[in-house]
C-alpha positions in Angstrom: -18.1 -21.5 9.7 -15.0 -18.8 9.0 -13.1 -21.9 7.3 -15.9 -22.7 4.4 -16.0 -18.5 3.9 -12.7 -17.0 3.7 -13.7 -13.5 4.0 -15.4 -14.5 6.8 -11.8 -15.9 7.9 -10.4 -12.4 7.3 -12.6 -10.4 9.1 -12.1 -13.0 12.2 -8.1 -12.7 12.2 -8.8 -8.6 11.8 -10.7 -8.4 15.1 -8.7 -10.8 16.6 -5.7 -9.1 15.5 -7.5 -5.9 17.1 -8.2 -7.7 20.3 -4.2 -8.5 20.4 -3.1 -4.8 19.7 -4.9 -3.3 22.1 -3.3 -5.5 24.9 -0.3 -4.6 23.8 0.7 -8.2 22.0 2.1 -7.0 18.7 3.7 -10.4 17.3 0.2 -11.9 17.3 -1.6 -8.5 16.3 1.0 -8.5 13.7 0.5 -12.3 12.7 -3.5 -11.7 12.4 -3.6 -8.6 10.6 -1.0 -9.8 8.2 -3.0 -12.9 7.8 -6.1 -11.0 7.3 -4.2 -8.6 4.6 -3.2 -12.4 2.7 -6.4 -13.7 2.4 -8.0 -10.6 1.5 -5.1 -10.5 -1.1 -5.6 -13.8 -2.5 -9.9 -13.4 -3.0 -9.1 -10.1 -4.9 -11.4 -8.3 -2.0 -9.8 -4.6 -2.9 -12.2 -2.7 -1.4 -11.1 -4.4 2.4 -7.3 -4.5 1.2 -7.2 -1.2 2.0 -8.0 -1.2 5.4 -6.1 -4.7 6.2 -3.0 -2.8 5.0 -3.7 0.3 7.4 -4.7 -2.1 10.4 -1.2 -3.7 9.6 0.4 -0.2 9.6 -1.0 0.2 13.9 1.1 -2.7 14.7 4.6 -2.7 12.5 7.6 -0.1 13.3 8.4 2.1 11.0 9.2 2.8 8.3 7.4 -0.4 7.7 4.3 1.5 9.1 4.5 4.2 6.9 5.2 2.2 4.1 1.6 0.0 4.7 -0.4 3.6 5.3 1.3 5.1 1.9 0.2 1.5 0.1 -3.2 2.1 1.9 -3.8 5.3 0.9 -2.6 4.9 -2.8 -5.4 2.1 -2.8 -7.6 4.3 -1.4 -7.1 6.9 -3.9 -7.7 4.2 -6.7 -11.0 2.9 -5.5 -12.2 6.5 -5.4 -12.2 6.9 -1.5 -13.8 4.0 -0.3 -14.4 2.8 2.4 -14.8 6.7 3.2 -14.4 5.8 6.6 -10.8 5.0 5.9 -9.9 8.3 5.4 -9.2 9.4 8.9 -7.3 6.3 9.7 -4.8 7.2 6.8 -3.3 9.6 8.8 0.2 8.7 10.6 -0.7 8.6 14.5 0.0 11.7 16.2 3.9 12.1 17.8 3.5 11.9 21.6 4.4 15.4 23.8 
């Protein structure tokens, strides 16, 4: 079960936290990504810090947002680009028009 594996447990608040930011629910997207970030945090699990940080960034204001991506990225940059897939989601989101 996610409780005996704690990465497990990550991943599960990550999507979930997903699930809640794309209907528009950003305490609990907040609350689950943040969640996902500690855990990941606590086991060490670098390589998926990273992307816990910039899935946090989608659902805080700014500057807190920018200041996730920038911690992110400087991760990112450490670890020698991976996940590569990471890369495009570094980028701030696009100003609306």
């Amino acid at each position: 079960t996610a409780h005996a594996d704690p990465l497990l447990l990550s991943f599960t608040w990550r999507h979930l936290a997903g699930l809640a930011l794309r209907d528009g629910e950003l305490a609990e997207a907040r609350h689950g990504f943040a969640e996902s970030l500690r855990i990941r945090e606590e086991l060490g699990y670098l390589v998926g810090t990273a992307p816990a940080l910039a899935a946090l960034a989608d659902a805080e204001p700014e500057p807190e947002a920018t200041r996730l991506r920038a911690e992110a990225t400087r991760l990112f940059r450490l670890l020698g680009g991976v996940p590569s897939w990471l890369a495009h989601h570094l980028q701030p989101p696009a100003a609306a028009v």
